[in-house]
N, C-alpha and C positions, 0 to 999 in steps of 0.2 A: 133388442140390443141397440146404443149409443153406434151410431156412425162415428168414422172417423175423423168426419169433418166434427162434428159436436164435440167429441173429446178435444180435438185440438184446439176448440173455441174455448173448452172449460179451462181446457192447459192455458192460455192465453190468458181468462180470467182470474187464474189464481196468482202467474207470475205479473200481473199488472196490479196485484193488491198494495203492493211496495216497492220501491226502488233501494237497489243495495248499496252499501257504501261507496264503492268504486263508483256509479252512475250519480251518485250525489257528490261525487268531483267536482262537475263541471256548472254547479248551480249555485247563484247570487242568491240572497234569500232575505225576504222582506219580511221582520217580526210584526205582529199586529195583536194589539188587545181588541176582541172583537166587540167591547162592550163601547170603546172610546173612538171606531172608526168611521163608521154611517152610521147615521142614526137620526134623531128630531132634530127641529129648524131649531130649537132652540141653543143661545149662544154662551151657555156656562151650566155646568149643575154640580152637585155636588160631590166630590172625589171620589168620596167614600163608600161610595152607593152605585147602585146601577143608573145609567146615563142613556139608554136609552141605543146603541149598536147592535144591530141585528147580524146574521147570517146574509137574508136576503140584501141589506144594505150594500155590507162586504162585495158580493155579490154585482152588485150596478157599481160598485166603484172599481174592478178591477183592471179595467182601461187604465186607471189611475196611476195604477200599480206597473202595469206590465209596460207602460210608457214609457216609465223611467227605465227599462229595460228589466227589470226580474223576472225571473223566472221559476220563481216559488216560492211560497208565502208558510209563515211557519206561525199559526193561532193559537189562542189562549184556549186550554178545556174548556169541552163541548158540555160536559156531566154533569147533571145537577147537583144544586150546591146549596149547603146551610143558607139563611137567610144573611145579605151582605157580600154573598160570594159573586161578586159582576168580573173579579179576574179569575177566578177557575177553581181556586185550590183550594175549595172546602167543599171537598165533596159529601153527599151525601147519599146517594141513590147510583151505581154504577149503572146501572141497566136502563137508565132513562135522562134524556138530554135537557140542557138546561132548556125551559120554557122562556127565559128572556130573551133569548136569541131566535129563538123560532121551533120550528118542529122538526121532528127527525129529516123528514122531505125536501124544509129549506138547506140542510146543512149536505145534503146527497146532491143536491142542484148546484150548492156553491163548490162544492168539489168536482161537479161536471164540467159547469162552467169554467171553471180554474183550467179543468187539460183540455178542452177543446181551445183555448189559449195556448197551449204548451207551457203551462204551470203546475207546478206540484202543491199539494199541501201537506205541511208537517204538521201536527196537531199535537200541541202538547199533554204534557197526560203525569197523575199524581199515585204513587202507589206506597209511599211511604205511612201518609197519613191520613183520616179522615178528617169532617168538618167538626164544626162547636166543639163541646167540649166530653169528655166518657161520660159525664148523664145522659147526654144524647144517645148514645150508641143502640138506645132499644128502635131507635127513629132510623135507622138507617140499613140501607143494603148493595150487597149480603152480609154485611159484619153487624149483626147487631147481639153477638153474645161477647163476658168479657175475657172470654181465653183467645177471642181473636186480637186482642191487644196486648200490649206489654203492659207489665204495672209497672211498681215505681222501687222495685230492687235494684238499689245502685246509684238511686239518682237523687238529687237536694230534694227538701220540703215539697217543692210546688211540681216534683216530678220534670222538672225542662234539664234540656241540654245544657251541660257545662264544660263540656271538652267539643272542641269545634278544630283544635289545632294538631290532636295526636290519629296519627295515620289508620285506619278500621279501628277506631276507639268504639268499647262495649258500650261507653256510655254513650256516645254519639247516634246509636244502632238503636237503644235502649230505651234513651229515654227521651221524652217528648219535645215537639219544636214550637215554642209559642204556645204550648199547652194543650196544644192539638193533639185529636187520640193516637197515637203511633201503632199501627197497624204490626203485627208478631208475623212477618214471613215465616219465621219457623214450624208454625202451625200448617201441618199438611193442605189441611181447609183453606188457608188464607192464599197459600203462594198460589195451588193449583185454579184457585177463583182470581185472582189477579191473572193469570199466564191466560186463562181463558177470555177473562175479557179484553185482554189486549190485542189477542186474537183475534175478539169476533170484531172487536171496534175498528180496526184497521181493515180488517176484508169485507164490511158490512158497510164503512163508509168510505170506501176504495183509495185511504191513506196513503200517500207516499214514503212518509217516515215520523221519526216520533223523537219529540224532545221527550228528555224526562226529570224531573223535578225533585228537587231533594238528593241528591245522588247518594252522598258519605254517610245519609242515614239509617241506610238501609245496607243489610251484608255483600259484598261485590259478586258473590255462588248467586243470590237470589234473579242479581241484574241482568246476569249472564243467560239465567232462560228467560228471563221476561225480555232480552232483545231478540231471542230464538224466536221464542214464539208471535213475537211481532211481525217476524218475517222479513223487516226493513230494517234499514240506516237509524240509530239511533244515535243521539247526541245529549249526554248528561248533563246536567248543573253540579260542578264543582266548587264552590264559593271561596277560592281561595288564591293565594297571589303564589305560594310557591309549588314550583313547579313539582318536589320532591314529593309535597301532596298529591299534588292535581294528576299527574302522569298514570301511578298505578293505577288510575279506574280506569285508561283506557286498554280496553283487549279482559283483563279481568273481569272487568261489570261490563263497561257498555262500548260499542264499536267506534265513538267518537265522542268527546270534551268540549268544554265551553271552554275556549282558555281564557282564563279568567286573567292566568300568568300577565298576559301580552295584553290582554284592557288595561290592568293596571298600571304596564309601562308605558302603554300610550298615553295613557293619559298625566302620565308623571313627566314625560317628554314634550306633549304638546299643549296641552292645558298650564301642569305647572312648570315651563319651560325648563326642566332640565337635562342634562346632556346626553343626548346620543349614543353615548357610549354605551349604558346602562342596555339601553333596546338595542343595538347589536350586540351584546353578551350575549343576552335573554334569546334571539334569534340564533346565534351560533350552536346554543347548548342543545337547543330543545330536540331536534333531529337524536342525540344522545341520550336524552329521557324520555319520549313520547313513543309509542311505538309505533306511530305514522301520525305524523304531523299536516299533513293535509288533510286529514279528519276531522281534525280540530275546526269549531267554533269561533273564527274570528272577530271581533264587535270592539266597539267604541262605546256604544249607548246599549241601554234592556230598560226593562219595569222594574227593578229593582234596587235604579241608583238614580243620583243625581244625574241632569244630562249633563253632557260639557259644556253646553254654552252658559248654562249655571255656575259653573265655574270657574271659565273665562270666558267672555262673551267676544268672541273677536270669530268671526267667520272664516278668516282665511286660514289662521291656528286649524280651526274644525276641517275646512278640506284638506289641510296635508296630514291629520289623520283618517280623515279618510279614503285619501290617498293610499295609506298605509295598512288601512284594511282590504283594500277593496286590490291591491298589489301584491302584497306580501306572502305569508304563506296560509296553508286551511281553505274552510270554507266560508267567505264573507256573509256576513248577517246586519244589517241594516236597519233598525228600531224605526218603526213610524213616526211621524213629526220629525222627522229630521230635516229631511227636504222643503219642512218648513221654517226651521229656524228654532221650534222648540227647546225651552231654556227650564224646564220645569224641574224644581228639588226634588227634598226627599220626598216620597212614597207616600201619599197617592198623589204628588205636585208632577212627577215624573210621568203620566199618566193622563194627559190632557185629552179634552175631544179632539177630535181632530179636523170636521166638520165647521168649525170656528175661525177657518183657515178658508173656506172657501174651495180647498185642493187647488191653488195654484198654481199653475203648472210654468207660470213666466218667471219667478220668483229666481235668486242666481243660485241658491243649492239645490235648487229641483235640477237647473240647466245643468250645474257642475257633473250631478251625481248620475244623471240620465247619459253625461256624456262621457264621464268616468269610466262607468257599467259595461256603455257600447265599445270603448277601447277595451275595455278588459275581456269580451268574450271575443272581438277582433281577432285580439292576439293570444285567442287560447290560454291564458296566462296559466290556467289550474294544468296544463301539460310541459311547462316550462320548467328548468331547473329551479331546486329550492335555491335563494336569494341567499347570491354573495355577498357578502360586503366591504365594498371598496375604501368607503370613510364613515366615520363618525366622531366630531367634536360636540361641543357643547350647544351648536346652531345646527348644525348642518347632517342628514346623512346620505348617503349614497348605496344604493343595492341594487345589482343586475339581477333579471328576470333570465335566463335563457342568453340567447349569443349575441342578441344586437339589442336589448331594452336596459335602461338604468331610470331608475327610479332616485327622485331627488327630491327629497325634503327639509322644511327649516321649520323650527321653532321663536322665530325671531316677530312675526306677527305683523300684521297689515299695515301694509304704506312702508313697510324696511325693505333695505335692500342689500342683498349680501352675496359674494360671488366667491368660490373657491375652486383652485387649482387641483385636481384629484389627480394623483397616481392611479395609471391605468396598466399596467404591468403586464406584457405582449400585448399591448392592443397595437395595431399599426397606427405610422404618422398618417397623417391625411385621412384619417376616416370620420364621417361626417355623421352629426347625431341631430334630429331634429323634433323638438317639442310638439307632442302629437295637440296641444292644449291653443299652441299659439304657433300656428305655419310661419310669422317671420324669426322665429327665432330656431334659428341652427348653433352649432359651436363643433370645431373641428379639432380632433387629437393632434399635438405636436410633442416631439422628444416623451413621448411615453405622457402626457399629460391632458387631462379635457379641462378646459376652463366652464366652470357652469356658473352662471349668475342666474341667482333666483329673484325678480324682478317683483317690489309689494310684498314681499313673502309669499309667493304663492308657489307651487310646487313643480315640478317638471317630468313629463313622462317623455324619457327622449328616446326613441325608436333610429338605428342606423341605416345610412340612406345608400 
């Protein structure tokens, strides 16, 4: 017979397999492609292909990581992949780990390693579709018959997606992404073989929680047990800017969104400078479409897009967005290379080594964003009220955090300077606010008003003293 000290170690080991939504509040989170993070001394290779980032590398850099303050790293698929597959998503084999990374043992160590840090890992994961192309499918497992696929009723000539904008669209569901075999959840066999290994991959390799990939492709009924049976926090990929789409997958499919919404207006705000306005709408509504908004994925950059500084290459623009991620509401996520400067286009330019950089830890967005991070879990911010907003013109916005933080940003871009008179409405005269970024700078309410000058363009987190 089990003692009851053993049971309560195995109870112990089962609820440490994943952390729940609510516990994944309170975490900053570091994306990584683990194929472009450590890896060989060499200083370029080619995009397309595997480069050379291990698990154990990940692993010896995590000082790196956790310095800048985070405190959980969300990785590219672990699972072996078609030939080509160095970012995850051609799967081909569920049951067996990609060999370029290392072996099952390294990837159980760099997950040990990670929480005796007090870091979690999210591990992203593909259950829409498999790798190559349906002539492959005899190569691969466990789907290798073809009733575990969809065919191509419904869909153009070459079988791909062509409705990407209408809400649970059949075709979207139906039919393939870039040609890839689209895996049939409907098939008994398929869903319960997915449910299952998302099960065993998360308690086998003591996951925290799970991005997942492809979201709208797949039916939201299917998503909904494959985030059960994960047992964690999960966060989907929604690829889409309006929120009318984006919102129904959360709580239907999956426990948390990528808001894709709010990447876009950031970057429409601070990239292509325009107004303010726009991003406090978008902030005002969402609380009314989202079914909790602090679940949500907040981000500037991913592997998916152009970074910002590709876009506009002005550093101080990039910290008062992300300022704005790392402030505002959700859960902030962070793309590697950023803290270097990273300016890489489209796909696979977005995607550099990272090792080419030296991990410079002097460099001024490392320092910014190490020190950004450390005010932001200071002030609890993920237990703060969701952000009012006081102002918003075409430069400038203004949003309280909770009772004594305002947050102030500009789009007007390095070396400008620009100062506005905000309407503060019951705040008292004489209350004194002072910038957690730069100790001489204070500014004090008079007749209902804060004067805030944003000095260079750079941003302001003002804490009341």
């Amino acid at each position: 017979m089990l003692s009851h000290t053993l049971i309560a170690a195995l109870l112990v080991s089962i609820v440490n397999a994943g952390h729940s939504p609510e516990e994944w509040k309170n975490r900053t989170i570091y994306q990584v492609l683990t194929d472009r993070f450590a890896g060989p001394s060499t200083s370029s290779c080619d995009l397309h292909n595997y480069c050379g980032g291990t698990w154990n590398g990940l692993a010896s850099k995590l000082n790196y990581i956790s310095t800048l303050g985070f405190d959980a790293i969300w990785i590219s698929p672990v699972i072996e992949n078609t030939p080509g597959g160095y970012h995850g998503y051609w799967a081909k084999n569920l049951s067996a780990v990609n060999t370029n990374f290392g072996s099952p043992e390294d990837l159980k160590n760099l997950v040990k390693e990670a929480h005796e840090m007090g870091m979690w890992v999210m591990v992203d994961v593909v259950a829409n579709h498999m790798g190559g192309t349906i002539g492959d499918i005899n190569t691969f497992s466990p789907f290798n018959q073809n009733n575990h696929y969809h065919d191509c009723t419904g869909c153009d000539s070459n079988c791909d997606i062509t409705d990407f904008n209408t809400l649970f669209s059949e075709n979207c569901e139906h039919c393939r992404l870039a040609g890839l075999p689209d895996l049939n959840q409907d098939n008994s066999y398929v869903s319960s073989m997915l449910n299952s290994w998302i099960k065993s991959l998360v308690s086998d390799f003591n996951f925290d929680g799970i991005r997942v990939d492809t979201v709208p492709e797949v039916k939201p009924t299917f998503w909904h047990t494959f985030n059960e049976a994960a047992g964690c926090y999960a966060v989907g990929e929604v690829f889409n800017g309006d929120p009318k789409y984006v919102a129904p997958f959360q709580g239907a499919a999956l426990d948390g969104i990528l808001s894709y919404p709010m990447f876009f207006q950031i970057r429409n705000v601070f990239a292509d400078q325009q107004s303010f306005k726009q991003l406090q709408q978008l902030s005002d509504d969402m609380p009314n479409q989202f079914q909790d908004v602090t679940l949500l994925g907040t981000f500037v950059d991913n592997h998916d897009n152009v970074r910002f500084l590709n876009i506009k290459n002005d550093r101080t623009l990039y910290k008062n967005a992300l300022i704005h991620v790392l402030f505002s509401s959700g859960i902030p996520i962070i793309y590697y290379g950023t803290e270097q400067g990273f300016s890489g286009g489209n796909d696979p330019e977005c995607r550099e080594i990272l090792w080419s950089s030296n991990y410079d830890t002097t460099n001024d967005l490392y320092q910014f964003i190490k020190s950004a991070v450390s005010i932001r879990k200071e002030k609890v911010v993920w237990n703060l009220a969701y952000p009012q907003w006081f102002w918003s013109d075409d430069n400038v916005g203004v949003f309280s955090r909770g009772n004594n933080m305002l947050i102030a940003t500009t789009n007007v871009g390095s070396n400008n300077d620009i100062s506005k008179l905000i309407p503060l409405p019951g705040f008292p005269s004489g209350l004194k606010y002072c910038d957690v970024f730069d100790s001489n700078y204070c500014t004090t309410m008079s007749n209902g008003k804060l004067n805030i000058q944003l000095s260079g363009g750079m941003p302001r987190v003002l804490i009341s003293q």
